[in-house]
N, C-alpha and C positions, 0 to 999 in steps of 0.2 A: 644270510639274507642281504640283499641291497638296500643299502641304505635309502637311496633315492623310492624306494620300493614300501621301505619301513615306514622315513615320513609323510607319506601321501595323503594322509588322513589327519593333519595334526597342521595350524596356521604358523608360518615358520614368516616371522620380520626380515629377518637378515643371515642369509650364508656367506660364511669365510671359509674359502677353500674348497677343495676336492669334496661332492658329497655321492661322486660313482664310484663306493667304496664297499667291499663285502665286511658285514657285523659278524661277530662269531658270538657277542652274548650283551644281554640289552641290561644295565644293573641301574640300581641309584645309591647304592654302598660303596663306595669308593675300596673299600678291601676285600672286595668278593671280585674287580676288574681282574679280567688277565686281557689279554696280547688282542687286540682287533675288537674291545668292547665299545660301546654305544652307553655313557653314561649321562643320567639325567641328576642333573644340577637342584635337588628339590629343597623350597623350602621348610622346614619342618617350626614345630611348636618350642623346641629345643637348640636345635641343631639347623644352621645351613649350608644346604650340599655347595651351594657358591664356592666355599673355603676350601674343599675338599677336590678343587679341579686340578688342580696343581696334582695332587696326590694319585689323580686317578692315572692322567697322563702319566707321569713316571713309572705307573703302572701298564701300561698301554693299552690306555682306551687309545682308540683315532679318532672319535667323534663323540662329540660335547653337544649337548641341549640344554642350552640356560634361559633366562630370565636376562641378566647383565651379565655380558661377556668382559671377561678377565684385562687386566693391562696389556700382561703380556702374553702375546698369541702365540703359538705355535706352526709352521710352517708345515709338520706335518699332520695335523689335526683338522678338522673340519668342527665349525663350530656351527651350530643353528641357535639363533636366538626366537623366543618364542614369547608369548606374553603370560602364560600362565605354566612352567615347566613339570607340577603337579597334575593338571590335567593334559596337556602330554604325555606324561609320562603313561595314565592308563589308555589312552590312545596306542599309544607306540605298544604296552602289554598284549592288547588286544588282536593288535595285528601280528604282532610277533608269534603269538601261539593257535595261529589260524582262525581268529577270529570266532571261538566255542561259542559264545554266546547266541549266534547266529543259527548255530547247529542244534539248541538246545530252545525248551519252553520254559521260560526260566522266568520264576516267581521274586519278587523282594518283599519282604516284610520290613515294615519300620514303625517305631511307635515307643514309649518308654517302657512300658510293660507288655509283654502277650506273644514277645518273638518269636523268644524259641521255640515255644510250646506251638505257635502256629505254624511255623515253618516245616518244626518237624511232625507234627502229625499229616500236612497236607505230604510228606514224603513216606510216612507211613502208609496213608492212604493210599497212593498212587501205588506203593508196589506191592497193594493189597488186589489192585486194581489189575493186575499183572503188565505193567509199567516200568519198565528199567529207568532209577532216578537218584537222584543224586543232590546231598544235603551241606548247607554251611551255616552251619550255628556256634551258639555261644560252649554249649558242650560237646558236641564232637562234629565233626567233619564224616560225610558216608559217600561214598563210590558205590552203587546199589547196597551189597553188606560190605563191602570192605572199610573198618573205620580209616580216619586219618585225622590223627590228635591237630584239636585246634587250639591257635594261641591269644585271637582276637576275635570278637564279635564279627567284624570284618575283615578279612585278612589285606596287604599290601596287594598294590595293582600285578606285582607278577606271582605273587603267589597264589591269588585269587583266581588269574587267568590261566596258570596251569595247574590247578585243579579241576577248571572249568573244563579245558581241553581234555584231560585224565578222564572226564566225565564221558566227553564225546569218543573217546577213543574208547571206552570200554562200555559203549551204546547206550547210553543216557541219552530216553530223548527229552526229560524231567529234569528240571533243578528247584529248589528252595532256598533260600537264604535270608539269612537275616540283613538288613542294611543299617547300621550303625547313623547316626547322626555326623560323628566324627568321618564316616569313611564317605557320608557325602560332600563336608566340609571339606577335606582334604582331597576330594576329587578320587578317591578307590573305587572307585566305578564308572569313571570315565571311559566310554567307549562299549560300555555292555546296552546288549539290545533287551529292554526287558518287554514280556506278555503281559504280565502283569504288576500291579502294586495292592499292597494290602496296608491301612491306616490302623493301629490299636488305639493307640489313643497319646496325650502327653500330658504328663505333671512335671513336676521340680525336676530334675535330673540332671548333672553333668556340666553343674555350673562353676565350676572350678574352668572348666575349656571355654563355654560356649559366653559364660560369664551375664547374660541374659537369656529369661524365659523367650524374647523376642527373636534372638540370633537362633536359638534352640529350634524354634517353630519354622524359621526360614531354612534352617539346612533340611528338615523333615521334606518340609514341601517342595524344596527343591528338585529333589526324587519326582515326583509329580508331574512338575512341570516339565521336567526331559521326557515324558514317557509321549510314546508314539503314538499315530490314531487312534490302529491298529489295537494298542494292548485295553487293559481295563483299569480302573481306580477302582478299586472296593476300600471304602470307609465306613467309619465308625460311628454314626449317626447319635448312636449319645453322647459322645464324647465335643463338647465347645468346638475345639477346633477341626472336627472332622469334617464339616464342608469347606472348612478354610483350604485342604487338601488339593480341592475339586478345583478351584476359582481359576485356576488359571491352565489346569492339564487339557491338553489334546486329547487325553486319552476318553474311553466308553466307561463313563460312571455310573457304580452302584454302591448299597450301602447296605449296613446290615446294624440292625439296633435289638433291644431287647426294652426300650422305653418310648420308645417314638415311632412313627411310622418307615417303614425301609423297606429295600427288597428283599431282602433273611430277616426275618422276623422272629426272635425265640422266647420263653418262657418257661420259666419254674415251674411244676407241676406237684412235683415230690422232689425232699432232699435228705439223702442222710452223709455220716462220713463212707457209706460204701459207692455213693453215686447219686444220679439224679436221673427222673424223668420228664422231659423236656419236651415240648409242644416247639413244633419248628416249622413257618406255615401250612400250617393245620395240620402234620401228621406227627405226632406223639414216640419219642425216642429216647431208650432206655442208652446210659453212657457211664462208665465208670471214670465220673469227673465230678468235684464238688463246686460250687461257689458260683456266682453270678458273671465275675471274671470271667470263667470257665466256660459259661453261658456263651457271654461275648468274642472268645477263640475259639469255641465251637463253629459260632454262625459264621464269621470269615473262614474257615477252614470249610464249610458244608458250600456257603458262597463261593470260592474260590474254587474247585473241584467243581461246584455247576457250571460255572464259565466259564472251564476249560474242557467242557464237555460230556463230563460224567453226567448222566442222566438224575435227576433231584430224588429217585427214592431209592436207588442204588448208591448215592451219596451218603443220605443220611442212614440207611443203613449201614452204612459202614460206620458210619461214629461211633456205633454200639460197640464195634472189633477193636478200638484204638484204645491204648493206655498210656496215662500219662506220663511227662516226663519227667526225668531223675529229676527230683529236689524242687517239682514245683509241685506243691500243695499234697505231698509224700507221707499218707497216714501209716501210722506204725502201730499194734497193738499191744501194749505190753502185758505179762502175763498176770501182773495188779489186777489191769482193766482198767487202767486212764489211756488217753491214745494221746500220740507223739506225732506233731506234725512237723515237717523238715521245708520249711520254703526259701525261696531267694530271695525273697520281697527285703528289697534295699534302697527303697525310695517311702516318702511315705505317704502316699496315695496306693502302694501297691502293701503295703503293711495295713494299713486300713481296709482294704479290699478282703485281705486271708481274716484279721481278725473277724471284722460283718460277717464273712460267712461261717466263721467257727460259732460266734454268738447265734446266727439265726439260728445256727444247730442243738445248740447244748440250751437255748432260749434261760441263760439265769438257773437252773438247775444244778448247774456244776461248776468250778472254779476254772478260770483260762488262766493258765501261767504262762508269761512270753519272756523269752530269752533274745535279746537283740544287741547289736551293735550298730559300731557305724568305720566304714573304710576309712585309714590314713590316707594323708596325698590326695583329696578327695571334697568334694565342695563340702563345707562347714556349716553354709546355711543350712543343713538339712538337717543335721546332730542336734539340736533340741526339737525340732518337728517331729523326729522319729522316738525320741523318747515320749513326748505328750501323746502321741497317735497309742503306743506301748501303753502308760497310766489309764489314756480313757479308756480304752474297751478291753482290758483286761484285771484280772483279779489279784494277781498278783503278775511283778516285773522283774527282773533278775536284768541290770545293764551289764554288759561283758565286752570282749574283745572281738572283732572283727577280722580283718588285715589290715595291723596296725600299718604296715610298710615302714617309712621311715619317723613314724610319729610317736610319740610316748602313749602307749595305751591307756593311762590314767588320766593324758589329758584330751584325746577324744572323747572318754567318759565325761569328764568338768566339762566340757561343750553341750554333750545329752543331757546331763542333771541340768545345765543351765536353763533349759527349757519349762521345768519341773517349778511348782509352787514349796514352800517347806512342808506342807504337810505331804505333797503327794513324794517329797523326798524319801523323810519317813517311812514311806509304804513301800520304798524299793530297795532292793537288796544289789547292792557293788557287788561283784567278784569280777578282777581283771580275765583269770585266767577260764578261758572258753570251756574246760573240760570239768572244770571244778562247778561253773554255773551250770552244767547241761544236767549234771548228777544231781546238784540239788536241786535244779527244780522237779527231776526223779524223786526225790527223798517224800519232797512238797506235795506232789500227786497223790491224792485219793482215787479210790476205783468213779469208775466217769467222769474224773477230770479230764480237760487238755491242755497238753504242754504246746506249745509252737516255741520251736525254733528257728529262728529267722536272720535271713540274710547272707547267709554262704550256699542255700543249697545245694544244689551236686558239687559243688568245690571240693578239692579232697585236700587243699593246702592252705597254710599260714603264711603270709609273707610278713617277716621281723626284719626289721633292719636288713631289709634287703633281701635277706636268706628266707628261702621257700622250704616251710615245715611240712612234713604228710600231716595233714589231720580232715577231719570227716565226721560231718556232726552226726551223719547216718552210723558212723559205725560207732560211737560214743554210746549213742540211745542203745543199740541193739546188745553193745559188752554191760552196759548196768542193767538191760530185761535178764540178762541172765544171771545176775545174783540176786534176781527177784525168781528163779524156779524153785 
């Protein structure tokens, strides 16, 4: 592609040099360059691509996109300097893989809980629907059925956009995806045209990056504000900051609550651990989903699906066809007769959520045993919150091991207990190692208790010291049901 062709879309300060130049590949990795590439100079959390221009050129990029251009120039290089080269960069993505997003109705979900699970049943939906569509989440990537393993919430601006295209070339006219906080911070969506936006909601999350609740709230709404007349905002109406969403978008607002007045309106009817049935303005809907949570990524998924044209009782009947996803709110039955629940809930507004709805269920009748940890490399403030949130609504707490990463498992643990009074110490039982905790609170179950396990859901790995272990709490519960036959 021509260059002059590539940045047409992107506010370029200052060219040095030749830029009527043919690209043979657009990168911001400096050792993925070869011979005629278009390297974008980005600044990272870690890492700035600045240093690495020297390198790329040796390499043979011939054209540079920076922020501050280098001492010493190159005579055969073209340099564009630009003011922000991370949001260039998904600019230049965008264009380079023919602009998919354009090709495609393409959904964003953002919110600290409720993503994946919305994302991918409005993808389930739609190719129930008989809709070729196409999914980007936290656990797998889909090209109508064909998976494709994901590595982030959000993936990078070029990986992102040739999946997108992958989408449109194998006739997706659907997408869903999850929109990370981080990838609208760092601009990974720069240049995509979205339909719509969906709000869950936000608590504590991710303060290790964003380092305030308030930066946290402005990259969310950020999404918002880019969005086009044309598309929609559907928010969260119970959630504090779900009009804050609204305040400033262009886009056609709606909401959807299950406490206040909205335009999705849902309600509890009946609840067991097999499902619920659900009053959703005013027609009465049977779903195998638990929890109020549940409730609330139902009505964005029934909301979102109506306004993108599915008719409203062909919508909500389909919620009845959809099942939920791996590892969020995952009842297991063991052959005792306590039941195992497997969730991701790793924040703790979202631990709080599974627990309410385990109690409204078992209402004090039965024991809750919760199994939890908290991620290494990973905001701190949240490890005694989520241990307290563990003591209050449950019976008994087992604190364990997470993804320590590069941290000492035993002192994430001393961060959780920190949260803890000495009597509620007492009442809880250490075990570091994850598979040693998940058995004993097996041992601990009586027939109609529930266990929860929490905070890795679908994960199927350990990250120690760097090195990624298999492990899988779903399969732990399922090898100790069977020395219970």
């Amino acid at each position: 592609m021509n260059l002059n062709e590539l940045i047409t879309h992107i506010p370029i300060n200052q060219t040095i040099g030749n830029s009527d130049i043919e690209i043979t590949r657009l990168e911001f990795d400096s050792r993925k360059i070869v011979s005629g590439s278009l390297f974008v100079a980005t600044r990272g959390t870690a890492v700035d691509g600045h240093t690495f221009i020297s390198a790329a050129i040796e390499k043979g990029a011939t054209a540079v996109v920076c922020e501050t251009l280098p001492e010493n120039l190159s005579a055969e290089v073209c340099y564009l300097q630009t003011g922000n080269s991370a949001e260039a960069l998904g600019q230049l993505a965008h264009c380079w893989f023919g602009e998919p997003s354009k090709h495609l109705t393409l959904v964003g979900v953002t919110g600290t809980n409720g993503k994946t699970t919305i994302a991918t049943l409005l993808y389930q939906l739609f190719l129930k629907e008989g809709f070729s569509a196409g999914l980007l989440s936290t656990v797998c990537n889909y090209i109508n059925e064909r998976a494709v393993e994901a590595t982030h919430t959000t993936p990078d601006p070029l990986e992102l956009n040739s999946l997108l295209a992958d989408m449109v070339e194998s006739g997706c006219t659907h997408a869903f995806m999850e929109v990370s906080s981080h990838a609208v911070d760092q601009r990974r969506i720069a240049g995509l045209e979205f339909a719509g936006a969906i709000f869950t909601n936000l608590t504590r999350d991710h303060m290790d990056y964003h380092h305030t609740v308030e930066n946290y709230l402005k990259a969310k709404k950020r999404f918002f504000d880019d969005l086009a007349p044309e598309a929609f905002a559907l928010t969260n109406a119970d959630d504090k900051n779900g009009f804050v969403m609204l305040q400033n978008t262009k886009a056609k607002k709606f909401s959807y609550a299950t406490r206040t007045i909205a335009d999705f309106k849902g309600k509890i009817i009946e609840e067991s651990f097999e499902g619920m049935l659900l009053q959703i303005n005013e027609h009465e809907v049977s779903v195998p989903f638990i929890g109020r949570f549940n409730v609330s990524n139902l009505l964005a998924v029934a909301g979102a699906a109506i306004l993108l044209g599915i008719p409203e009782i062909e919508a909500l009947q389909q919620l009845s066809t959809l099942h939920p996803v791996s590892g969020r709110f995952e009842a297991l039955r063991s052959p005792s007769g306590y039941t195992a629940i497997v969730d991701y809930a790793h924040t703790p507004d979202a631990l709080n959520n599974v627990l309410s709805t385990i109690n409204d269920i078992v209402k004090g009748k039965n024991e809750v045993i919760t199994v939890v940890g908290c991620g290494g490399n990973r905001d701190k403030g949240k490890r005694p919150m989520m241990a307290k949130e563990a003591v209050t609504a449950s019976t008994k707490v087992i604190i364990t091991s997470d993804n320590p990463r590069d941290e000492e498992p035993m002192d994430i643990i001393n961060d959780m207990l920190a949260g803890l009074s000495t009597t509620e110490k007492r009442h809880t039982l250490t075990l570091v190692n994850r598979e040693q905790a998940i058995r004993a609170a097996c041992m601990l179950a009586k027939p109609g208790d529930v266990i929860l396990v929490a905070g890795k859901g679908h994960e199927d790995y350990q990250i120690i010291k760097g090195v990624k272990h298999h492990f899988d709490d779903k399969e732990v519960l399922l090898e100790f049901f069977k020395t219970e036959q």
